[in-house]
C-alpha positions in Angstrom: -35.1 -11.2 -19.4 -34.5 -11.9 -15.7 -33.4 -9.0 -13.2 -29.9 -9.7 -11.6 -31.5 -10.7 -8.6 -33.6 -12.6 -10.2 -30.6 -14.8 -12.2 -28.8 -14.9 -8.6 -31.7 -16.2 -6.9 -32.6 -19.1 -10.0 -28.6 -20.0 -10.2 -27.9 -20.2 -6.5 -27.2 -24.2 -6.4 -25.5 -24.0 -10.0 -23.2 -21.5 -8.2 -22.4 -23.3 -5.0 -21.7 -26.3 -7.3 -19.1 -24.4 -9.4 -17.5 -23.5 -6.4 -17.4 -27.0 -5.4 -15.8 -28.1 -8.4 -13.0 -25.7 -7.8 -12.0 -26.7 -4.3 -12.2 -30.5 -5.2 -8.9 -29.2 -6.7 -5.8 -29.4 -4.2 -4.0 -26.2 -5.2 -1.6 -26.1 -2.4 1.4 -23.8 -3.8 3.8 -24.9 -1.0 4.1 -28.3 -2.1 6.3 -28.7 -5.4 4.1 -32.1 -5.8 1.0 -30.4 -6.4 2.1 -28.3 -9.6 -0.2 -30.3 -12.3 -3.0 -29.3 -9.7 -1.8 -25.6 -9.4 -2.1 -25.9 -13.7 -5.3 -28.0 -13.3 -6.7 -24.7 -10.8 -5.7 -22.3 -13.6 -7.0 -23.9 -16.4 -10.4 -23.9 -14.6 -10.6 -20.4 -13.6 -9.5 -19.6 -17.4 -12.4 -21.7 -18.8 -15.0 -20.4 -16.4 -13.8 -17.1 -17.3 -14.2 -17.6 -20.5 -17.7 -19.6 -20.2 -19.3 -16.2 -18.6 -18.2 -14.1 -21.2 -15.1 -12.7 -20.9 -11.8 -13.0 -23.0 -9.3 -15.2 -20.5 -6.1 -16.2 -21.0 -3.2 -18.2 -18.9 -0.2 -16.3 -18.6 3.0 -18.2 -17.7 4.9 -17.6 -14.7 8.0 -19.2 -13.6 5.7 -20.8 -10.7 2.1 -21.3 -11.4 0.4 -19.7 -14.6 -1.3 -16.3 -14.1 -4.6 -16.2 -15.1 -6.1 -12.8 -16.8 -9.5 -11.6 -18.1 -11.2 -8.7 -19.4 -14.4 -7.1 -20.8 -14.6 -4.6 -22.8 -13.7 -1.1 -22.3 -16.9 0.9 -21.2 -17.1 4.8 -22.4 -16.9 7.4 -19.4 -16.7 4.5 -16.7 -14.0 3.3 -15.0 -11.7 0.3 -15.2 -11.6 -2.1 -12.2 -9.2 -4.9 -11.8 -10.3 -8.1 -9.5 -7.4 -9.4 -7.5 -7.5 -13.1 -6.1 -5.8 -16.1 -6.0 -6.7 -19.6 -6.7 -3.8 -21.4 -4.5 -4.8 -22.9 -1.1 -2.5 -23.2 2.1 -1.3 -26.9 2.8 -4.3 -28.6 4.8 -2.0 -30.2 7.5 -2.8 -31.4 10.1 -5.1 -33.9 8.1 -6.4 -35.8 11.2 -8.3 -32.5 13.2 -10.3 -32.3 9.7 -13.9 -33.3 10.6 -14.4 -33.9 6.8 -11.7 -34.5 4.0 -9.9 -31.1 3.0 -10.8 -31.7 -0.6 -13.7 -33.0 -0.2 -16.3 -29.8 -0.4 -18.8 -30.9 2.6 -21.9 -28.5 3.5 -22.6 -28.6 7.2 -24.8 -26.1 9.2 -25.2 -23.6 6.5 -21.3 -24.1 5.8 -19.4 -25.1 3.2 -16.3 -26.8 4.9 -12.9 -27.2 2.3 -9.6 -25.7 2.3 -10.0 -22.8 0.1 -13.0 -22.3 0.6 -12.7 -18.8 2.3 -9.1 -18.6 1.6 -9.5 -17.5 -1.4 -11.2 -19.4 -3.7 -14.9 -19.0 -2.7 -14.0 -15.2 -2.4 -12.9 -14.9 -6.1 -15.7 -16.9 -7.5 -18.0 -14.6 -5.8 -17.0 -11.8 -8.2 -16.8 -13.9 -11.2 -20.2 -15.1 -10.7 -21.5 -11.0 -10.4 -20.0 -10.6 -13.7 -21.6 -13.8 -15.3 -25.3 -12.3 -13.8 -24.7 -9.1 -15.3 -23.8 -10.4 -18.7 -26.6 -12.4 -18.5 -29.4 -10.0 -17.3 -27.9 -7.3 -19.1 -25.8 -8.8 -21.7 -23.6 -5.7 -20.4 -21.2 -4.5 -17.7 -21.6 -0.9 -16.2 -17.2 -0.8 -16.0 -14.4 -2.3 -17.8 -13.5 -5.8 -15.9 -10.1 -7.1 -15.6 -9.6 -10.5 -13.6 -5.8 -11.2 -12.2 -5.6 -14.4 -10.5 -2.7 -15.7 -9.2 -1.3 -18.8 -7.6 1.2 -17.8 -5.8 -0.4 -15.9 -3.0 0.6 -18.1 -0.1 4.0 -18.3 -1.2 4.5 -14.9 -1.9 3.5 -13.9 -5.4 6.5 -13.8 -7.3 5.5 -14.3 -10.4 2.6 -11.7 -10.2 5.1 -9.3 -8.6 7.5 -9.7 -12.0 4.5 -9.6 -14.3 3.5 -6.4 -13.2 7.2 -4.7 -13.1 7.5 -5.9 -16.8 3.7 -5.2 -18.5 2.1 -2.4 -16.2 0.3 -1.8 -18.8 -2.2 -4.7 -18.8 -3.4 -4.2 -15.6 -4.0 -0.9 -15.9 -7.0 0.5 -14.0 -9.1 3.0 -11.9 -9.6 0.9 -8.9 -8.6 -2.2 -7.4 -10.9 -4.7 -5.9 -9.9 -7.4 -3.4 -11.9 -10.2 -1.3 -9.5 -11.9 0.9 -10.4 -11.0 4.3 -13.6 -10.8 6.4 -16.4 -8.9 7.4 -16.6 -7.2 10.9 -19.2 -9.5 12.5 -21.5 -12.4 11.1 -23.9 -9.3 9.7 -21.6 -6.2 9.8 -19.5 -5.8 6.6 -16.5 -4.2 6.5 -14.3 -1.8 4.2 -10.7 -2.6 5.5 -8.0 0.7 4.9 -5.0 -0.5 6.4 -3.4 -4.0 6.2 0.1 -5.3 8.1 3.1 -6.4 6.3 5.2 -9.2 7.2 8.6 -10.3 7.4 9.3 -14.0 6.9 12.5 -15.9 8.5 13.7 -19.4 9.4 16.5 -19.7 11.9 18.6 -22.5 12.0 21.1 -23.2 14.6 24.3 -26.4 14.1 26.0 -27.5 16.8 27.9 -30.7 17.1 28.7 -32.9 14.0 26.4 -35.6 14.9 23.6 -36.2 17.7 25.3 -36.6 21.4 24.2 -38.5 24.1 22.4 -36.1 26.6 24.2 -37.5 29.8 27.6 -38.3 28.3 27.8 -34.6 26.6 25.2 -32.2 28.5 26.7 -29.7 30.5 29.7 -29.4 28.0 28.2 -28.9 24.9 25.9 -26.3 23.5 22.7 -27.4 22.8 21.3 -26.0 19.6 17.8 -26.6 21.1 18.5 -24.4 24.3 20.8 -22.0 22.0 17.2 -21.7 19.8 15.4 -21.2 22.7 17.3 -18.2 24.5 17.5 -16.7 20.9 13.9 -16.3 20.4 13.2 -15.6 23.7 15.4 -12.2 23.8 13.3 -11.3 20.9 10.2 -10.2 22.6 10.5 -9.1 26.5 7.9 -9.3 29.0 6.0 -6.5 28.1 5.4 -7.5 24.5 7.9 -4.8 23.0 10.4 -6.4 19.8 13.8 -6.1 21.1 15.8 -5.9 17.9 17.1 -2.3 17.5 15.7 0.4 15.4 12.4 -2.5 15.1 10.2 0.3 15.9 11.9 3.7 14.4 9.3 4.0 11.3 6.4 3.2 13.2 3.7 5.6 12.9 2.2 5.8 16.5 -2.2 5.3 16.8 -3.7 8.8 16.8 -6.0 9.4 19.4 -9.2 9.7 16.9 -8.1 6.2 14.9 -7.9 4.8 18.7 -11.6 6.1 19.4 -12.9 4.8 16.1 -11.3 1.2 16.8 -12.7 1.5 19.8 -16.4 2.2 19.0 -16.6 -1.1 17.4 -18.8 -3.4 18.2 -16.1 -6.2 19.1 -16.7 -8.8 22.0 -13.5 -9.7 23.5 -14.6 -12.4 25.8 -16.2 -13.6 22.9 -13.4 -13.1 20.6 -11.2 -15.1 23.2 -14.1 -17.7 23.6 -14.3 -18.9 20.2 -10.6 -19.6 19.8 -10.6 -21.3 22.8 -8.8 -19.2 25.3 -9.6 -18.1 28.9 -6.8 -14.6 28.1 -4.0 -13.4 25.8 -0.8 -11.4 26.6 0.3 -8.7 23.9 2.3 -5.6 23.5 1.4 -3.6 27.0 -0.4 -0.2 26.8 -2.7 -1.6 23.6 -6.2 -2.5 23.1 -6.9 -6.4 21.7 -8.0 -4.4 18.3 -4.6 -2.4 18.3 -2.1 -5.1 19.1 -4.2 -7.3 16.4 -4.8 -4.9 13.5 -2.7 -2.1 14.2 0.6 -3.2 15.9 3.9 -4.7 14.8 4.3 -8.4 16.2 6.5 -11.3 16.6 5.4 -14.3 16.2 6.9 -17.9 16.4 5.1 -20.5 13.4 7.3 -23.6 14.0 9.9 -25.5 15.6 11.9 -28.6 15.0 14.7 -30.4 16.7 15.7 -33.4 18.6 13.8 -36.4 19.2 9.9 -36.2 18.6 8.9 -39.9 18.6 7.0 -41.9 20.9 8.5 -42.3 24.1 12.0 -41.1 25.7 15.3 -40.4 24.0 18.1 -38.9 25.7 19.3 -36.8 23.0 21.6 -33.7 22.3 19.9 -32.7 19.0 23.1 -31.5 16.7 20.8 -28.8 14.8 17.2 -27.2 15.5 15.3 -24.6 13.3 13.0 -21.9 13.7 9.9 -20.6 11.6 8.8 -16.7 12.7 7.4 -13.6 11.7 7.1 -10.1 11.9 3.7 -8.5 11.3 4.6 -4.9 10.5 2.5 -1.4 10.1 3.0 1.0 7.6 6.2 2.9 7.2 8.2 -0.2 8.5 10.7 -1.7 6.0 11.3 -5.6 5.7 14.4 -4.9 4.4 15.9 -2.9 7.0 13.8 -5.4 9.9 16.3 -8.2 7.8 19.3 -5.8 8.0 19.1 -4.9 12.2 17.5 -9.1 12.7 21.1 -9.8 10.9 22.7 -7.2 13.1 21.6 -8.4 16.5 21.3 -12.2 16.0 25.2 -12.9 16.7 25.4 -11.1 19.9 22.6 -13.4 21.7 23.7 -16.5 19.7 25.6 -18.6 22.6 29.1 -20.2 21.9 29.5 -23.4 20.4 26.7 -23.1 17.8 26.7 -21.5 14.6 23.4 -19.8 12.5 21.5 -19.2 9.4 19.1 -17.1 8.9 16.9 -17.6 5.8 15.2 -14.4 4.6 11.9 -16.4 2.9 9.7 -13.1 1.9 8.6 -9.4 3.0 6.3 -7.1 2.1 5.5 -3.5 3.7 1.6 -3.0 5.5 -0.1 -0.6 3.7 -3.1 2.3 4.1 -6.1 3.3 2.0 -7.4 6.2 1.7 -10.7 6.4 3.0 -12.3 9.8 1.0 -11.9 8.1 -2.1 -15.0 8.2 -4.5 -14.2 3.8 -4.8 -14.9 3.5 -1.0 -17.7 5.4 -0.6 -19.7 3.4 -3.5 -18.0 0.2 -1.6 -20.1 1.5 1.1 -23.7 1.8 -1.1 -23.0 -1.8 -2.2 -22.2 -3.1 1.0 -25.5 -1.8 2.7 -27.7 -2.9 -0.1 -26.3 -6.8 0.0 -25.9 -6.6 4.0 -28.5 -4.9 5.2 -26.2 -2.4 7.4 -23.7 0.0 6.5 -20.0 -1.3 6.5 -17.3 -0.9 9.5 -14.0 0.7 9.2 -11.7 -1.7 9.5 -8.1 -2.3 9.8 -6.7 -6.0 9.0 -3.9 -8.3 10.9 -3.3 -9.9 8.2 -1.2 -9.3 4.7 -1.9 -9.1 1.2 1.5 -8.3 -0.4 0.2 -7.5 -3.3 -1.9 -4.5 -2.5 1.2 -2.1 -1.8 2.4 -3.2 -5.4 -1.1 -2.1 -6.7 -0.6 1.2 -5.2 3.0 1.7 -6.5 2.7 0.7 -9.9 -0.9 1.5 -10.5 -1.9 4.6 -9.1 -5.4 3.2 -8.2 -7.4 2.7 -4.8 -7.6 -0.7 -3.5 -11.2 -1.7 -2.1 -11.0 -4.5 0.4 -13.9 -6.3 0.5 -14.0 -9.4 2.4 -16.8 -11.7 2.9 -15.7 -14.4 5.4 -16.1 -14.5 9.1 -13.0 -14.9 12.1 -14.2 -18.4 12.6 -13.8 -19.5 9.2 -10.5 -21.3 10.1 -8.4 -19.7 7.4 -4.8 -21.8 7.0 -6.2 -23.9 9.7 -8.2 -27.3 9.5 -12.0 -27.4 8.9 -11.7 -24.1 7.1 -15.0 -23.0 5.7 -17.4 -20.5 4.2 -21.1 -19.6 5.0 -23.1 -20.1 2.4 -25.1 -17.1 3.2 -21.9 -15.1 2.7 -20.9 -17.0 -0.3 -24.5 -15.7 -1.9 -24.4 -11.8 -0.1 -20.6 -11.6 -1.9 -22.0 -12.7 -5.5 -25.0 -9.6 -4.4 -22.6 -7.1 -3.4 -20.2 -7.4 -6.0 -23.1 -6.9 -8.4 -24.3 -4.2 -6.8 -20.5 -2.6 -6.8 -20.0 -2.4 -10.7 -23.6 -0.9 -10.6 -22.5 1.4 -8.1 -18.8 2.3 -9.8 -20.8 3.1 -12.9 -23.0 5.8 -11.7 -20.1 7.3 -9.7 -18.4 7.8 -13.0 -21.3 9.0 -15.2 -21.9 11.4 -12.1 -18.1 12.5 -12.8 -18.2 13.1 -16.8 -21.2 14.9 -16.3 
């Protein structure tokens, strides 16, 4: 019989293939058009599931199906649960793709797709570690339960309501999630803190009907301008939220977190180079790190209104709309953000124009616990895939589910991402070194060899 390396090494371009066949699939959750692809997604996660040896089953969902697996229970060794989600962020704008989004392209050592980071190349990375195992070993070294979701980019729902109802199914020791990044191109990372969001759209009615700029302007609030000063008194100059009470449960940076971030090895010229920036402003008194990872945020993601063909049109748009965000830390509530945003919104809304704010989703940021038995055999698998011992890591970005997984499970999370900054996540030409894809499928291995020992070590 083959060693697992050995399997890894023999299925490599069987593996990258499989992935391939998954992102040919345009999952994208936000578009109510796409739903037989969301089922197509599911069903094919189910069946490769199922083809590796595991017992796989779709679970409806008021949205997308859930998709769940297990192995069997293993005596005196813990369970894990494998988080991930199969939908994919819309892949607009289509025309700054160098290749088609759904069209899986390998380019410089890249696999260039939507999804292909984000989160689909992620997943299969730990599905594929299970499949070597069962076929080197014809074993697992822990209980495996898959939950994979489509839902993720949308705000997972129907995951969310599956959990409140059957705890009991996902039921584990530890929680393992790839849906983020490593520290550098060779550095891996264990991430113990993630930001939560808040989620909004503003929009602002004016006039019954469009107005001619020169004929009306001057007497007639503008629901363009009236958007603009709005969002504007949100943030002030120095990068501080101005809504009341925004920053009340905010647990301030301790001075040894502070020194940790900043022994990192991070480049900020080069940080600001590869996104194409000479400089960034952000919240004053903060490192680049800090505001990025560690900070609450406001952030504008679109705008509409008016006229936005070719050429001039003197127009008074009658409505205009906002999209925006707050990225919170832990301890800060999206439902009291929504409470004081509903608060303070009519005092800076000018006459003349009336508002709507749409509450679209929250979900609090959330900290792991870093002395946990989980993390430190995170750490042993890391090093033996990587070649060097993981960073400490906090994470801009959110994962709703993981403060669910803490509430309702009881079990440590173990984010484990693969991907780089530059992978373009929820932007075009998103991709995934292959290199990565391949150092995931060998770290995840070595993780359920390492989460054995450390609970053999325990019964003993």
């Amino acid at each position: 019989m083959p060693t697992i390396d050995e399997y890894l090494a023999a299925h490599a371009s069987q593996f990258e293939d499989d992935l391939c066949e998954l992102l040919r699939i345009p999952s994208v959750s936000a578009d109510p058009a796409r739903r037989p692809d969301m089922e197509r997604a599911a069903g094919w996660v189910a069946d490769h599931l199922r083809a590796v040896g595991l017992t796989a089953r779709l679970i409806p969902a008021p949205g997308p199906p859930l998709v769940y697996a297990e192995s069997p229970p293993v005596a005196g060794a813990p369970r894990v649960l494998v988080y991930g989600h199969y939908d994919v962020q819309p892949p607009d704008p289509l025309e700054l793709w160098t290749s088609p989004p759904f069209e899986p392209t390998r380019r410089g050592g890249n696999l260039y797709a939507r999804g292909a980071s984000d989160d689909k190349g992620q997943v299969l990375t730990h599905i594929k570690s299970a499949q070597a195992w069962l076929a080197a070993e014809q074993r697992l070294p822990v209980q495996l339960k898959f939950i994979i979701e489509g839902e993720e980019e949308v705000g997972s729902h129907g995951i969310e309501s599956f959990l409140a109802e059957h705890p009991e199914h996902l039921a584990c020791d530890c929680v393992v999630i790839s849906d983020g990044g490593k520290l550098t191109c060779d550095i891996p990372a264990v991430t113990y803190g993630l930001r939560g969001i808040a989620y909004y759209e503003l929009r602002v009615t004016g006039p019954n009907r469009d107005l001619h700029s020169g004929s009306f302007g001057g007497s007639v609030t503008n629901p363009a301008n009236a958007l603009a000063r709005i969002l504007s008194a949100m943030i002030d100059r120095a990068g501080k939220v101005q809504i009341p009470g925004f920053y009340d449960d905010v647990v301030p940076l301790g001075q040894r977190e502070r020194e940790q971030l900043s022994s990192l090895p991070f480049d900020e010229a080069a940080y600001f180079a590869d996104i194409g920036v000479s400089g960034a402003t952000g919240e004053e008194g903060y490192t680049t790190l800090e505001r990025r990872w560690a900070r609450p945020t406001f952030d504008i993601s679109g705008l509409s209104g008016g006229y936005q063909g070719q050429g001039a049109k003197t127009v008074l748009p009658a409505t205009a709309s906002a999209k925006f965000s707050f990225r919170l830390v832990p301890n800060q509530d999206p439902q009291r953000i929504t409470a004081a945003l509903r608060r303070w919104l009519p005092g800076v809304t000018p006459p003349g124009v009336q508002i709507e704010l749409v509450d679209w989703h929250g979900s609090p940021g959330v900290l792991v616990p870093l002395d946990s038995p989980y993390v430190a055999a995170a750490a042993r698998a890391l090093e033996a895939a990587f070649g060097h011992p993981p960073a400490y890591t906090r994470e801009g970005g959110s994962i709703p589910i993981v403060l669910t997984f803490h509430q309702m499970l009881k079990a440590d999370s173990l984010l484990l991402g693969w991907g780089q900054d530059d992978d373009n996540c929820h932007s075009p030409n998103e991709k995934f070194a292959l290199a990565d894809f391949h150092r995931g499928i060998r770290a995840s291995a070595k993780l359920w060899e390492e989460l054995g020992k450390i609970a053999k070590q325990a019964a003993s």
